[in-house]
C-alpha positions in Angstrom: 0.0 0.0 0.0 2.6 2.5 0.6 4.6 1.7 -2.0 1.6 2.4 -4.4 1.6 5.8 -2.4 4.4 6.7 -4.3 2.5 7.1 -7.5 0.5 9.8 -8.5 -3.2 8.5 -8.6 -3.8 10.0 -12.6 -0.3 8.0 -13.4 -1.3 5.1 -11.9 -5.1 5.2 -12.9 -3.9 6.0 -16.6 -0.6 2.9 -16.4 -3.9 0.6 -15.6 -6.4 1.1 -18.4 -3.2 2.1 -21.0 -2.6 -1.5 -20.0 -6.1 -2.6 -20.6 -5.8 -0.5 -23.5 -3.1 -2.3 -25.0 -4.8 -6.0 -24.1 -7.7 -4.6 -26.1 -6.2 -3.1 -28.9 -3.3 -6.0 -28.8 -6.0 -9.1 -28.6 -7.7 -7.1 -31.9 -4.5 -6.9 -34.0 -3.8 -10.3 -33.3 -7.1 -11.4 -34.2 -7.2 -9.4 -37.6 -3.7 -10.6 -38.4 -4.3 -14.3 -37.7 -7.5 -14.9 -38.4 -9.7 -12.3 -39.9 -7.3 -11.0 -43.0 -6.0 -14.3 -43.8 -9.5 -15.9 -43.8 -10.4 -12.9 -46.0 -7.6 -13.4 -48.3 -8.1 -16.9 -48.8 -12.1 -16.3 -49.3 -10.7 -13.6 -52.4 -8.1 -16.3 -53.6 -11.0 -19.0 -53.6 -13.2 -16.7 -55.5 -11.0 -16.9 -58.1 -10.3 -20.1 -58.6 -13.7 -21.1 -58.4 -14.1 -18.5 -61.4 -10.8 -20.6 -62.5 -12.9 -23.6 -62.3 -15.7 -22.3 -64.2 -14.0 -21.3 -66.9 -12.1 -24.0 -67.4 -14.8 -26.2 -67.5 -16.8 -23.6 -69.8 -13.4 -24.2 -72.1 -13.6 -27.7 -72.1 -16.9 -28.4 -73.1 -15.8 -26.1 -76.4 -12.6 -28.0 -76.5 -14.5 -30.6 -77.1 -16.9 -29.7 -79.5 -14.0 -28.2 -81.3 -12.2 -32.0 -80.7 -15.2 -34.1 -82.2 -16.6 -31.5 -85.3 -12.3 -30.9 -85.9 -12.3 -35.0 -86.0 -15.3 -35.1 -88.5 -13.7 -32.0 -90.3 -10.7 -34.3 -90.7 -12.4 -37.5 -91.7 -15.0 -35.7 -94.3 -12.3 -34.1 -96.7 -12.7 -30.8 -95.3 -16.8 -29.6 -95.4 -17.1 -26.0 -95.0 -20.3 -26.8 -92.4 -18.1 -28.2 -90.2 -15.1 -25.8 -90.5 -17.7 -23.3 -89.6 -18.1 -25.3 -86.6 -15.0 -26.1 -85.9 -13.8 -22.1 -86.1 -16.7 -21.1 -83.8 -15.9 -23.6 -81.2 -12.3 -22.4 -81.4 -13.1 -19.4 -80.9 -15.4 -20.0 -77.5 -13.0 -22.5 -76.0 -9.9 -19.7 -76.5 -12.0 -16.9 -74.6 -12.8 -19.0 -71.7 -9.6 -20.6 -71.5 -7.3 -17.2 -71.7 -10.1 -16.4 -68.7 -9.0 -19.2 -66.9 -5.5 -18.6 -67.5 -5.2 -14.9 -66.3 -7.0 -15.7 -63.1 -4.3 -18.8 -63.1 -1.4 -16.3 -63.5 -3.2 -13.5 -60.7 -3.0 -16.3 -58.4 0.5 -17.7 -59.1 1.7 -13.5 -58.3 -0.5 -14.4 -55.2 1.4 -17.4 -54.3 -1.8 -19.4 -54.0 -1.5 -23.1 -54.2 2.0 -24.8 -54.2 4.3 -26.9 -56.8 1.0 -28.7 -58.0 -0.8 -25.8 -59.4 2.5 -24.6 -60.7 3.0 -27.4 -62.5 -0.7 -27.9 -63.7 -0.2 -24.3 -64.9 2.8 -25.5 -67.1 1.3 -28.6 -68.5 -1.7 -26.5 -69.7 0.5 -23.8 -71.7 2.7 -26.8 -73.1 -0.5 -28.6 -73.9 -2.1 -25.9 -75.6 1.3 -24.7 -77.9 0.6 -28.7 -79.0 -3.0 -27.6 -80.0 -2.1 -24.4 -81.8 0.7 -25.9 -83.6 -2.0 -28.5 -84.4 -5.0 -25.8 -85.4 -2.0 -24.4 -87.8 -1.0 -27.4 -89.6 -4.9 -28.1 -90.3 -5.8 -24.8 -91.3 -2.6 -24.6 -93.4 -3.2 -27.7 -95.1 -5.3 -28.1 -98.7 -5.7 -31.6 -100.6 -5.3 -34.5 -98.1 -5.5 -33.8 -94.2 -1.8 -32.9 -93.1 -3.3 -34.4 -89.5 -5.1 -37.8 -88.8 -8.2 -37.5 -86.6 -6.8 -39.7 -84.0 -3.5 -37.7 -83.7 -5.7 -34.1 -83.5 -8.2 -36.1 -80.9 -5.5 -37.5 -78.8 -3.8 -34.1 -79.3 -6.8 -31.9 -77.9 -8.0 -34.3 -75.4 -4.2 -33.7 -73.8 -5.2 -29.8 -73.2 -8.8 -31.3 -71.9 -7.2 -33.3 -69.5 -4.4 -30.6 -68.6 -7.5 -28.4 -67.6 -8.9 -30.7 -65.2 -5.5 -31.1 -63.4 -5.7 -27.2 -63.2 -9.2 -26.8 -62.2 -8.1 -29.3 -59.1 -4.8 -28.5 -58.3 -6.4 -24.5 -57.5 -8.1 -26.0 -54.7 -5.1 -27.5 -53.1 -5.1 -27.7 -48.6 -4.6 -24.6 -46.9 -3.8 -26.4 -43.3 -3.4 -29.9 -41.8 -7.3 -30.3 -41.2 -8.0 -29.4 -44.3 -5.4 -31.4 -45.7 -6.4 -34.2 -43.9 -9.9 -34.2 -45.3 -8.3 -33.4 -49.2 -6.5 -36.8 -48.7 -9.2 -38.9 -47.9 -12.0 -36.7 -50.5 -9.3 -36.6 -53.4 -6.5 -38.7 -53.2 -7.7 -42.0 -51.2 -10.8 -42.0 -53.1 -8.7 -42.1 -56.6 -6.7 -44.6 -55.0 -9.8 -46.6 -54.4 -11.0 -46.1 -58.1 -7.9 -47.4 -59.9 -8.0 -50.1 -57.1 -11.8 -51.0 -57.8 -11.5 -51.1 -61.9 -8.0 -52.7 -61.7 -9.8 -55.9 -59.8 -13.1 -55.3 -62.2 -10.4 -56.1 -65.0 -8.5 -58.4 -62.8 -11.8 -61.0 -62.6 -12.8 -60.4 -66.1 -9.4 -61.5 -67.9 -9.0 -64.5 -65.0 -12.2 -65.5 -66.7 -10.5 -64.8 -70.4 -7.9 -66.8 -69.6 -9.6 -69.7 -67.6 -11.7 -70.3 -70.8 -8.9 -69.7 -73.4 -11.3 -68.0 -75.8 -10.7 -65.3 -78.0 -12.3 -62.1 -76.1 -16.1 -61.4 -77.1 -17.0 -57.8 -78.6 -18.7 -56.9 -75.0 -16.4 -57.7 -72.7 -13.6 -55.8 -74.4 -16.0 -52.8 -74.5 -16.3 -53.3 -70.9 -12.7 -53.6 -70.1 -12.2 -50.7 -72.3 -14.4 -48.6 -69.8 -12.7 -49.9 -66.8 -9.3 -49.0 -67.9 -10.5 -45.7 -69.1 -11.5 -45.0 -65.5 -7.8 -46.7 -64.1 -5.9 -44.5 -66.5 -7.5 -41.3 -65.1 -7.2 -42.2 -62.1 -3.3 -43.1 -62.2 -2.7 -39.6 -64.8 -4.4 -37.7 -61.7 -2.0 -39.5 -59.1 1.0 -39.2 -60.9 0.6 -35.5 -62.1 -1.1 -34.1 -59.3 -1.2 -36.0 -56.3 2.1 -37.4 -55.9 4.2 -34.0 -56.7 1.9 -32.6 -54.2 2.7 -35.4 -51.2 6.6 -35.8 -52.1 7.0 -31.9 -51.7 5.1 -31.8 -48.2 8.0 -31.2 -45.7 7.6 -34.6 -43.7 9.2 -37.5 -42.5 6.6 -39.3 -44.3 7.8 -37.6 -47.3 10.5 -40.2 -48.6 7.7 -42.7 -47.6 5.9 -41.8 -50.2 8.8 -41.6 -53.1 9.4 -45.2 -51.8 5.6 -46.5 -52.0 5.1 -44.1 -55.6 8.7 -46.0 -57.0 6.7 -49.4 -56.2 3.7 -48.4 -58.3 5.8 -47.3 -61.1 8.2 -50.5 -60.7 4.6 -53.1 -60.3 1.7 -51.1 -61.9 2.5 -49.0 -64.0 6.2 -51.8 -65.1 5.4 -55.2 -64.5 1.7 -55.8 -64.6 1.0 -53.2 -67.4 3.4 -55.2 -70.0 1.6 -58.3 -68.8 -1.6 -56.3 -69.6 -0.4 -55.1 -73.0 0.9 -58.8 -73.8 -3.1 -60.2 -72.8 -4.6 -57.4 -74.4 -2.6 -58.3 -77.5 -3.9 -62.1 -77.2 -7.5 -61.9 -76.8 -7.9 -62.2 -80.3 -6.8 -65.0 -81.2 -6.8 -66.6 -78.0 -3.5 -67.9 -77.8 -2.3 -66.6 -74.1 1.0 -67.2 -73.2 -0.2 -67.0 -69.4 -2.6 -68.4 -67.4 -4.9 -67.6 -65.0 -3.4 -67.8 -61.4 -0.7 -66.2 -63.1 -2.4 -63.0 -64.6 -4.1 -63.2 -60.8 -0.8 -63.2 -59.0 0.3 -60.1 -61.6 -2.6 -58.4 -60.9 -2.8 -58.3 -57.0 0.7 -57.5 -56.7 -0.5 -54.6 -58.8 -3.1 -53.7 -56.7 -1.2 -54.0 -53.6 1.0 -51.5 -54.4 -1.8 -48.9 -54.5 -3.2 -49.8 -51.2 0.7 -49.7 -49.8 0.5 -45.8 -51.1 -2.9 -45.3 -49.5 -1.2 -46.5 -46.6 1.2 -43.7 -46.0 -1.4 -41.1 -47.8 -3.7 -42.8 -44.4 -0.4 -42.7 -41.8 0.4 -38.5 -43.4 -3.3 -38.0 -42.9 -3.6 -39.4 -39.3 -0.5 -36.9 -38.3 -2.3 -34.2 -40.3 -5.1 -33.9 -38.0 -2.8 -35.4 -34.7 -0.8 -31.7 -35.7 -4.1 -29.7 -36.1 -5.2 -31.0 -32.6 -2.2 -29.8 -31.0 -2.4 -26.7 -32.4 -5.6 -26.4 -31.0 -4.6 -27.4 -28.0 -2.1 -24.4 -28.0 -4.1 -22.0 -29.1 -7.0 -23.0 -26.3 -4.3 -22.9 -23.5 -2.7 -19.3 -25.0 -6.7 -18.1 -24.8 -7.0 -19.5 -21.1 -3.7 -17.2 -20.7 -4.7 -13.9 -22.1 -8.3 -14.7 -20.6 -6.2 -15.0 -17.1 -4.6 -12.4 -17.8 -7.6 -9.8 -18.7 -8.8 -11.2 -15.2 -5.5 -10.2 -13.4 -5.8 -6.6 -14.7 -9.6 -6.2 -14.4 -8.8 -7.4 -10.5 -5.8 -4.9 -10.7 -8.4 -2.0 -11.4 -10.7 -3.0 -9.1 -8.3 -3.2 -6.6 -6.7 0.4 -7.9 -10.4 1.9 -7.7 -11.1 0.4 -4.1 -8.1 2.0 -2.9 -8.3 5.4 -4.4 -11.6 5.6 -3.2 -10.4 4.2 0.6 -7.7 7.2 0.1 -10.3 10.0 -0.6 -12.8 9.0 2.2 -10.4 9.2 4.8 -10.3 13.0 4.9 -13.9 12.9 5.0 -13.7 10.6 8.0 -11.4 13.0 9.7 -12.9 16.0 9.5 -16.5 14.4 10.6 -14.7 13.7 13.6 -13.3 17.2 14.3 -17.0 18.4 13.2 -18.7 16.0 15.7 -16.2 16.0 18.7 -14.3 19.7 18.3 -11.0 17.7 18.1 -8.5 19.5 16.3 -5.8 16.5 16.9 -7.4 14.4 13.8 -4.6 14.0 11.1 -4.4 12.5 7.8 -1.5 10.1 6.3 0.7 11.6 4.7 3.9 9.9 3.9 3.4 9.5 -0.2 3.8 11.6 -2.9 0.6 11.3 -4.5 -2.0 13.8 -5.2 -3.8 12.8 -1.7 -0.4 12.8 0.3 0.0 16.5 -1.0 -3.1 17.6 0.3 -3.4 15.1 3.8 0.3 17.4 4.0 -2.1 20.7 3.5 -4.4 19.5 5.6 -2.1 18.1 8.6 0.0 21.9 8.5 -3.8 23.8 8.5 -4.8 21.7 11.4 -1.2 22.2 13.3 -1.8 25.9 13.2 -5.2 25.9 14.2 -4.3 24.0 17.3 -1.3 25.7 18.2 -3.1 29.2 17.4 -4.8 30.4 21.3 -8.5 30.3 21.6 -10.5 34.0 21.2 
């Protein structure tokens, strides 16, 4: 108590809400910087790639159009209906897509997204010089097409296919939970596709084989479909999955080079020249393998996809493990600061309570010299505060009246 005496009660009042203040004004910052501006920058950034999306699906359903009527343009010794076609189509697909690819480039100077969109970015503008160079050597060409259909087809669907990498690689994990939950929406669930159609495949050929008949017209249009689906599956994993997980800064991270060199070595090696080699067989029906061995191939294949999704599951589990702890810290620093606000709010209490204890007590004194005519009341006056200076008045006023004789 004293030793607060020692304070002036404006510089003491004012140290204790400046203090409050500065919580207040502190707590705000904080909250603007961590939380409300980055949330608002990542809503703006997510605007735009969601326009991203849109126009690069808008593009590819001209890309399309362009790919098929371009195809029949191709095949038909150059109509003029479908050149008409062809030119309008062009002519959509290119607006939407140089759409897509300015928001693309405004959120590259943003650094949105990581590596993966990078690198979708780059596979888009190599895909689309192939196109133009392609667009050129058609409209350039007179007599005979300088281009076969399936070359311009396979050519165009590239840049489809490039587009669809972009529109998913622009909506890439901000944070562990969230990547947590982009691993087991995105990733484990294309892991579980090419798993699914590779054993659809798997049981359809073991049945090939067992009856060592040349394939029928139905079941190769079914195992066309279910490779279809595989091969997406394993271009997404490959182009925009696994440069995203080998570039995550983890211990898991040379896990996953590891478990992605088996698929390439099994999968994508191994069983896919076995494939090929069946494949090439099912019309005549001459295999040079047999069942349990095209079985064997196969689950060893298949395997090596679920021993990816393992890690992808273990990265996951330590994703949200990480996010929890951070939780944790951030609920124990708000216990802290809310401790803290407590503290001072009982320091200003206290600080009140005591300046108003200090400015009653001349009131108490001098209702005792009122009621009892004694002029020996004195005040405290030992600080140097603002009520030390005048208990100090008051004491000296007091000495002289009682030393001064009585008229």
């Amino acid at each position: 108590m004293r030793f607060v005496q020692n304070f002036r009660l404006k510089v003491l009042l004012g140290l204790v809400i400046g203090v409050i203040c500065f919580t207040l004004v502190a707590g705000a910052v904080w909250q603007v910087g961590t939380i409300y501006l980055p949330s608002m920058l990542r809503s703006q950034m997510l605007g735009k790639a969601n326009l991203l999306a849109d126009h690069l699906l808008h593009a590819s359903t001209y890309q399309a159009l362009e790919r098929g009527y371009a195809a029949a343009y191709l095949a038909a010794n150059r109509d003029p209906f479908l050149a008409d076609k062809v030119r309008q189509f062009r002519q959509q697909g290119d607006a939407e897509l140089d759409k897509a690819m300015v928001l693309a480039e405004e959120l590259l100077a943003d650094n949105w997204g990581n590596a993966t969109f990078n690198g979708s970015y780059e596979r888009v503008l190599a895909a689309r010089k192939a196109v133009a160079e392609m667009r050129r050597r058609i409209d350039a060409a007179s007599g005979q097409p300088p281009v076969a259909p399936g070359q311009w087809v396979e050519t165009m669907s590239a840049l489809v296919e490039a587009g669809a990498d972009l529109r998913l690689a622009a909506f890439t994990p901000s944070n562990d939970l969230h990547a947590a939950a982009f691993f087991n929406t995105s990733i484990k669930q294309a892991i579980w596709l090419a798993a699914e159609y590779t054993g659809r495949e798997r049981a359809a050929i073991a049945i090939v084989l067992a009856s060592g008949q040349p394939i029928s017209a139905e079941t190769s249009a079914q195992l066309q479909g279910y490779r279809g689906i595989v091969d997406r599956q394993m271009r997404y994993l490959s182009q925009t999955a696994r440069p995203l997980l080998e570039g995550i800064e983890s211990p898991l991270g040379e896990d996953y080079r590891k478990a992605w060199a088996a698929v390439e070595r099994h999968y994508l090696g191994d069983f896919e020249r076995m494939r090929a080699q069946v494949h090439a067989e099912t019309a005549t029906g001459n295999y040079s393998i047999d069942q349990q061995q095209w079985l064997e191939s196969a689950t060893a294949a298949v395997n090596t996809l679920l021993d990816f999704n393992t890690v992808v599951s273990l990265h996951s589990q330590s994703l949200t493990q990480t996010s929890a702890d951070m939780s944790r810290f951030w609920l124990a620093m708000a216990g802290l600061v809310t401790v803290a606000d407590l503290a001072l709010a009982a320091g200003a209490l206290w600080v009140i309570f005591y300046a108003s204890r200090r400015i009653r007590e001349p009131e108490q004194v001098m209702s005792r010299i009122r009621e009892k005519n004694d002029l020996t009341g004195r005040l405290p006056d030992d600080g140097r505060d603002e009520l030390s200076g005048m208990a100090r008045a008051f004491n000296n006023m007091m000495e002289k009246l009682s030393s001064s004789p009585p008229r």
